[in-house]
C-alpha positions in Angstrom: 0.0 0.0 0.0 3.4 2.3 0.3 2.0 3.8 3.6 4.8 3.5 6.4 1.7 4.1 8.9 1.0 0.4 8.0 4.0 -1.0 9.4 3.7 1.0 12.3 2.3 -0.6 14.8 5.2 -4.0 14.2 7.7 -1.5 14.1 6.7 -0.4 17.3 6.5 -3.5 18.6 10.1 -4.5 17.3 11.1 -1.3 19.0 10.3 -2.4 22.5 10.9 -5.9 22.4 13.6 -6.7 20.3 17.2 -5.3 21.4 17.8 -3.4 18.0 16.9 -0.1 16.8 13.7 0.1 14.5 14.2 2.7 11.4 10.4 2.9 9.3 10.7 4.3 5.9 7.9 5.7 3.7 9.3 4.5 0.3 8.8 6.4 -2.4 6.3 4.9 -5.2 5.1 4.5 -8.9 4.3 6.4 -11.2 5.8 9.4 -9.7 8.7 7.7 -8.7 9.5 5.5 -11.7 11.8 2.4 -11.3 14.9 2.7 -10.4 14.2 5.7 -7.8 12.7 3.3 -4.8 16.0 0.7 -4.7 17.8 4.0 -5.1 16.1 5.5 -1.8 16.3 2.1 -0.4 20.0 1.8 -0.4 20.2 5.6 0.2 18.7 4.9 3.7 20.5 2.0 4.3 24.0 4.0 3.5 22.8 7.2 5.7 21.8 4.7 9.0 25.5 3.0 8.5 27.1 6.4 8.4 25.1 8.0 10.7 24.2 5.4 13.5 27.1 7.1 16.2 25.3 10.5 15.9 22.1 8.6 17.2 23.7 6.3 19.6 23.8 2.9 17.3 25.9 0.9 15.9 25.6 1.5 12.0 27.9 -1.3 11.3 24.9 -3.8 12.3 22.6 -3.4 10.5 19.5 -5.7 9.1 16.8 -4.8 6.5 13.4 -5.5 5.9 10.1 -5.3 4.7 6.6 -6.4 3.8 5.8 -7.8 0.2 7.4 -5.0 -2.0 9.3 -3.8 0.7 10.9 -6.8 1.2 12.1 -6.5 -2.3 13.7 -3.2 -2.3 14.9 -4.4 1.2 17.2 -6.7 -0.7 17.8 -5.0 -3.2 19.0 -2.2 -0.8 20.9 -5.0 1.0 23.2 -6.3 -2.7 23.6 -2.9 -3.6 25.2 -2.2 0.2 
């Protein structure tokens, strides 16, 4: 659906339970975004929480990526490009 409000509440939920920090992205979408711009973002985010994860208090050399059905794709497809 391309609405990072959906993945919300899990996100939360990863937050508080699991002992990671949770990033939620809105991804950009078709048609305004055209193919190759949402791997492109992807991988952008991915390469900004790696370099930026000491300014927050993480560690941006751990890092895992996911998503839901085509967030799951540009998730590995941000994950090869990295």
């Amino acid at each position: 659906m391309g609405h990072y409000e959906m993945d919300d509440a899990m996100c939360r939920y990863l937050a508080a339970n699991a002992p990671a920090i949770v990033v939620n992205v809105d991804c950009l979408l078709a048609p305004q975004h055209p193919f190759p711009a949402p791997p492109k973002q992807a991988y952008e985010v991915v390469r900004w929480v790696a370099a930026h994860g000491a300014d927050h208090g993480w560690d941006g050399s751990r890092l895992g990526v996911g998503g839901q059905s085509a967030g799951g794709g540009l998730a590995a497809s941000a994950a090869r490009q990295a």
